[in-house]
C-alpha positions as CSV (number, residue, x, y, z in Angstrom):
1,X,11.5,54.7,-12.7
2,X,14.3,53.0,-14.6
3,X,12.7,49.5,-16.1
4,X,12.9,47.1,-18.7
5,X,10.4,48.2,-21.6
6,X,9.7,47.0,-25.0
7,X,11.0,48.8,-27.9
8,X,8.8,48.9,-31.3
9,X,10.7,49.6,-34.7
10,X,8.2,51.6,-37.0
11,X,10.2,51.1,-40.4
12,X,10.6,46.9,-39.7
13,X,6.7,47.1,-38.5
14,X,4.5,45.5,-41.2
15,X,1.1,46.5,-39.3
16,X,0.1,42.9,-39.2
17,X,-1.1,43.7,-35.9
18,X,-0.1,40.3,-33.6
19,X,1.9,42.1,-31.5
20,X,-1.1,43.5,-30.1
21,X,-2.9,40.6,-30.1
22,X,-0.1,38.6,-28.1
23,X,0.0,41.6,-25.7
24,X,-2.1,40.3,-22.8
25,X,-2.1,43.4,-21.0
26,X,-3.5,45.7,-24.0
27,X,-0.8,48.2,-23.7
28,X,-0.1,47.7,-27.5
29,X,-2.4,49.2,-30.3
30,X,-2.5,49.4,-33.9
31,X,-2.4,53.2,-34.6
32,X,-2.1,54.4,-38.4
33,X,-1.3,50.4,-39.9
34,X,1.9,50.6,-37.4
35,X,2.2,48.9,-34.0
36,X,2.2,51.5,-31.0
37,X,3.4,51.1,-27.3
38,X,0.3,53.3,-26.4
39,X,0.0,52.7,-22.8
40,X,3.6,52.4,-20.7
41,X,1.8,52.0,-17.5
42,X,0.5,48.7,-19.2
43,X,3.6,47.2,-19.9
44,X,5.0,44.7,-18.0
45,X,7.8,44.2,-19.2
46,X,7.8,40.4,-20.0
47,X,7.8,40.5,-23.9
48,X,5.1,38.2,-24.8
49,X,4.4,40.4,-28.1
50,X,8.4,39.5,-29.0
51,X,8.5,36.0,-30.2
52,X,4.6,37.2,-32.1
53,X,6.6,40.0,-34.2
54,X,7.5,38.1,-37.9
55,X,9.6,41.1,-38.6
56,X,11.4,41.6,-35.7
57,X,10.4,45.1,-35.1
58,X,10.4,44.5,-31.2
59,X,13.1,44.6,-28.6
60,X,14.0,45.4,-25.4
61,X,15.5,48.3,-24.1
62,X,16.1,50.0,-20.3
63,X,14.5,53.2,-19.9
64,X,12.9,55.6,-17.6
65,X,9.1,54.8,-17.6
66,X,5.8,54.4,-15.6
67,X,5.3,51.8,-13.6
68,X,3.6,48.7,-14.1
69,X,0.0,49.2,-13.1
70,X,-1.4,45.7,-12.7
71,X,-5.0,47.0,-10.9
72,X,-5.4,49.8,-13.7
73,X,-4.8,46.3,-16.4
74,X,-7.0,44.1,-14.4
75,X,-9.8,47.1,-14.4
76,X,-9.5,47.6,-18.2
77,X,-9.2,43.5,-19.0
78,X,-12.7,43.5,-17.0
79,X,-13.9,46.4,-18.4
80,X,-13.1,45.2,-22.5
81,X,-13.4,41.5,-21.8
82,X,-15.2,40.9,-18.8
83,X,-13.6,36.8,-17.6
84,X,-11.7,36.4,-20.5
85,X,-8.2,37.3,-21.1
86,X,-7.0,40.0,-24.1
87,X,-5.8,37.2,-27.1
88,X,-9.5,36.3,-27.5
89,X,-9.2,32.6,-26.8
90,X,-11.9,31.2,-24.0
91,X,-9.7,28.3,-23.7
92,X,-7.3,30.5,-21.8
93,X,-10.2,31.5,-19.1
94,X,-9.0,31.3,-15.5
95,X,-10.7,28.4,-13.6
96,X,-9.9,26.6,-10.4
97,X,-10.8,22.4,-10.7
98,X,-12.1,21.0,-7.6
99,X,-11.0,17.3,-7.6
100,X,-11.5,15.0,-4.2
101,X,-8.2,14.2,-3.4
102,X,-9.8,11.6,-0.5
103,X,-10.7,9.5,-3.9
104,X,-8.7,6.2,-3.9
105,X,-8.0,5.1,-7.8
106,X,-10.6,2.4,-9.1
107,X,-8.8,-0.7,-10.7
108,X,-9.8,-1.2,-14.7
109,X,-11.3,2.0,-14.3
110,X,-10.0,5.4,-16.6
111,X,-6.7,6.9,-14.8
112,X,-7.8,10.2,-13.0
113,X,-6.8,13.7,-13.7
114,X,-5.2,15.7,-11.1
115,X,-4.9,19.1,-12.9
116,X,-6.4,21.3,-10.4
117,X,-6.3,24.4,-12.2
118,X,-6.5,26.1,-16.3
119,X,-4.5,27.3,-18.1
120,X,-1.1,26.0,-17.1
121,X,1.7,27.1,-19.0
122,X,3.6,29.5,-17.5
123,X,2.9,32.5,-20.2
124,X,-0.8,32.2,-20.0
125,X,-1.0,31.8,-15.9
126,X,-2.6,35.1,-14.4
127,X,0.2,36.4,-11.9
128,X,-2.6,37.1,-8.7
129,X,-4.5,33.7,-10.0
130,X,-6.4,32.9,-6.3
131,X,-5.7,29.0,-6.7
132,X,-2.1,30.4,-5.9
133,X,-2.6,31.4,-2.3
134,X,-1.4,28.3,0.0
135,X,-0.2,26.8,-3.0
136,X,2.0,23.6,-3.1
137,X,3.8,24.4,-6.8
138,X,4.6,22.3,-8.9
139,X,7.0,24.2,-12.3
140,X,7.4,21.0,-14.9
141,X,9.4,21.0,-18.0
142,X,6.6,19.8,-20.5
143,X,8.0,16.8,-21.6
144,X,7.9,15.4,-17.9
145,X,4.9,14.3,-18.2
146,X,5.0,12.2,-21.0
147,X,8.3,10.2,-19.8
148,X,6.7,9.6,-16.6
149,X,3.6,7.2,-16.7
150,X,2.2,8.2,-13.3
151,X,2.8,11.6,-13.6
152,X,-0.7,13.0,-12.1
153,X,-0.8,10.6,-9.6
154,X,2.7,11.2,-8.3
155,X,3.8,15.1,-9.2
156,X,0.3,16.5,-10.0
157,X,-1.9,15.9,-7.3
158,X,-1.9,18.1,-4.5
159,X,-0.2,20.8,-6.3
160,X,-0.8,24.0,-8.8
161,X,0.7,23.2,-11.8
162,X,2.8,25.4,-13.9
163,X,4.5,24.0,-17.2
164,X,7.0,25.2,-20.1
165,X,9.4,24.6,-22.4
166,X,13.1,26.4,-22.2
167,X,14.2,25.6,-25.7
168,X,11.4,26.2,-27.5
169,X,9.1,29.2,-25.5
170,X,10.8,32.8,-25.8
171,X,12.1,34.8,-23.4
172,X,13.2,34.2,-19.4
173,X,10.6,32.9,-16.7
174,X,12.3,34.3,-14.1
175,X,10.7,37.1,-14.1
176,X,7.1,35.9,-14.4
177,X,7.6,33.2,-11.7
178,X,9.7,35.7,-9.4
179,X,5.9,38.0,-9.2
180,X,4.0,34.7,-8.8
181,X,6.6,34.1,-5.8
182,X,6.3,37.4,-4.4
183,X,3.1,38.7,-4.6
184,X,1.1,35.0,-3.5
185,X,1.7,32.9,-0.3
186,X,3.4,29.8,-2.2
187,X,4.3,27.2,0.6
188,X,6.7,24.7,-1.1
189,X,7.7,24.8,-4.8
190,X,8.7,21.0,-6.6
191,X,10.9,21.5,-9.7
192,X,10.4,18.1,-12.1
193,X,12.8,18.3,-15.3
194,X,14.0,15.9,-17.8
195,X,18.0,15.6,-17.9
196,X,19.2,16.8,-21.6
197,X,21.0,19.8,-20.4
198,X,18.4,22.6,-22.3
199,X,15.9,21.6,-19.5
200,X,18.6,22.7,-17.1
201,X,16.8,26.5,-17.9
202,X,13.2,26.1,-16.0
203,X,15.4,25.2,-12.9
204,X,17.6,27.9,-13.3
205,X,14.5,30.2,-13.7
206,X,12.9,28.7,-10.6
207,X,16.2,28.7,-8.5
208,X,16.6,32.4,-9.6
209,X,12.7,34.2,-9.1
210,X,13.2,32.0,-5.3
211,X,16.2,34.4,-5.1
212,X,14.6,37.4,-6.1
213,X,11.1,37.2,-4.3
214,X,12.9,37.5,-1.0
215,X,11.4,34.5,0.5
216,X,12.6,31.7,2.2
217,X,10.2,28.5,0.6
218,X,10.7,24.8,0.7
219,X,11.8,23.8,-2.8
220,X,13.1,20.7,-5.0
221,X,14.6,19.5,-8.1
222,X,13.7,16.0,-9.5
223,X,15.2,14.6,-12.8
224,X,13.9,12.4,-15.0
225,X,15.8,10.1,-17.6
226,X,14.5,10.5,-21.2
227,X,13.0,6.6,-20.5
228,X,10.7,8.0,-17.8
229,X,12.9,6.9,-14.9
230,X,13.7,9.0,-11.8
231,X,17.3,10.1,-11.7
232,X,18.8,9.2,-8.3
C-alpha cells in the first residue's frame, strides 16, 4: 500500500543510535554503527524518531510499503518489555487513576487532582489506551493549565486528558489523534487553548483528525487570555 514512511540517510547518520530509542514501536535498529528502518510493518508513520535525529538523517517520504501492524507491535512491546513502553522510561507506563468524583473539595485543605489517567502528552499516549473507551476528552495546549487557576476542577475532571505544545513539539497531531478518534468510542471532545495565534495548531489538529475519523462527536473550543481569563 501507498503510505507515509520514514526515510533514514546513511552518509548524515552518526550511529548515535536515539532514533531508535525515540522509536516507540521498535521498528528502528542499530545495524553496523548506522540507523536501519528494519521492520516497515512497524512503522507507523508518525515520526517520533525525527525531531531525536541531531543530524538530520531522517525524513519523510510516500512510498509503497507494509502496513502498519499495531497487534504484531503490541505483541513484540510485551514480549521485549513486558508493561513498559520501548524508550525505557517507567514514568511513561500506562495507568488508569481512579479518583471519586462524588468528593466535594475540603476548604483549607490541599487542592485535588483530577488527572485520571498517565502519561498525557499526546506523543507518549498509547493509541488503544482502555481509559479511552467512553471517554469525555479533553486536548489542552500546555500552557492552559497554568493561566487558569482552577484548571482541574473546571477542564480536568470528568475527562481524559491529552496535552501538547504546537510550537515547540515536532511534527502534526493530526494523525495520532485522528487513530485515537477512530479506533476508541470517544463521546465528546473539549478543545481548551490559550489565544497567541501558534496555539491556533492543537485546534486545527483536533478539528482536522474529527474530519478524518469519520465520526460525528460532540466537540468544543475554549480560549483563554494569556491572564488566565476565559475568552468570551
Amino acid at each position: 500500500m501507498l503510505r507515509k514512511m520514514i526515510k533514514i540517510d546513511e552518509e548524515k547518520c552518526n550511529g548515535c543510535g536515539a532514533c531508535a530509542r525515540a522509536c516507540h514501536e521498535g521498528a528502528i535498529e542499530m545495524v553496523g554503527g548506522k540507523a536501519k528502518l528494519t521492520r516497515e510493518d512497524y512503522c507507523d508513520g508518525l515520526g517520533d524518531c525525527l525531531p531525536a535525529c541531531p543530524t538530520n538523517a531522517i525524513t519523510f517520504e510516500e512510498r509503497e510499503a507494509p502496513a502498519y501492524d499495531e497487534e504484531a507491535v503490541r505483541k513484540a512491546k510485551m514480549a521485549k518489555f513486558g508493561v513498559k513502553l520501548p524508550c525505557g522510561c517507567p514514568g511513561t507506563q500506562s495507568k488508569a487513576i481512579k479518583r471519586d468524583a462524588s468528593a466535594a473539595p475540603v476548604r483549607n485543605s490541599p487542592v485535588s487532582s483530577w488527572l485520571s489517567q498517565w502519561p498525557c502528552q499526546i506523543k507518549l499516549v498509547p493509541v488503544n489506551a482502555p481509559y479511552f473507551e467512553d471517554a469525555n476528552l479533553l486536548i489542552a495546549a500546555d500552557c492552559t493549565a497554568f493561566a487558569y487557576g482552577n484548571f482541574h476542577q473546571d477542564f480536568i475532571r470528568g475527562h481524559i486528558t491529552l496535552i501538547g505544545c504546537p510550537k515547540l513539539d515536532e511534527g502534526d497531531y493530526a494523525e495520532k489523534l485522528t487513530q485515537i478518534i477512530a479506533n476508541n468510542n470517544i463521546k465528546s471532545v473539549k478543545i481548551v487553548r490559550m489565544e497567541v495565534p501558534c496555539c491556533g495548531g492543537i485546534e486545527n489538529a483536533v478539528k482536522r483528525a474529527l474530519m478524518a475519523s469519520g465520526k460525528f462527536i460532540p466537540w468544543q473550543v475554549i480560549t483563554l487570555t494569556t491572564d488566565g481569563r476565559i475568552l468570551e
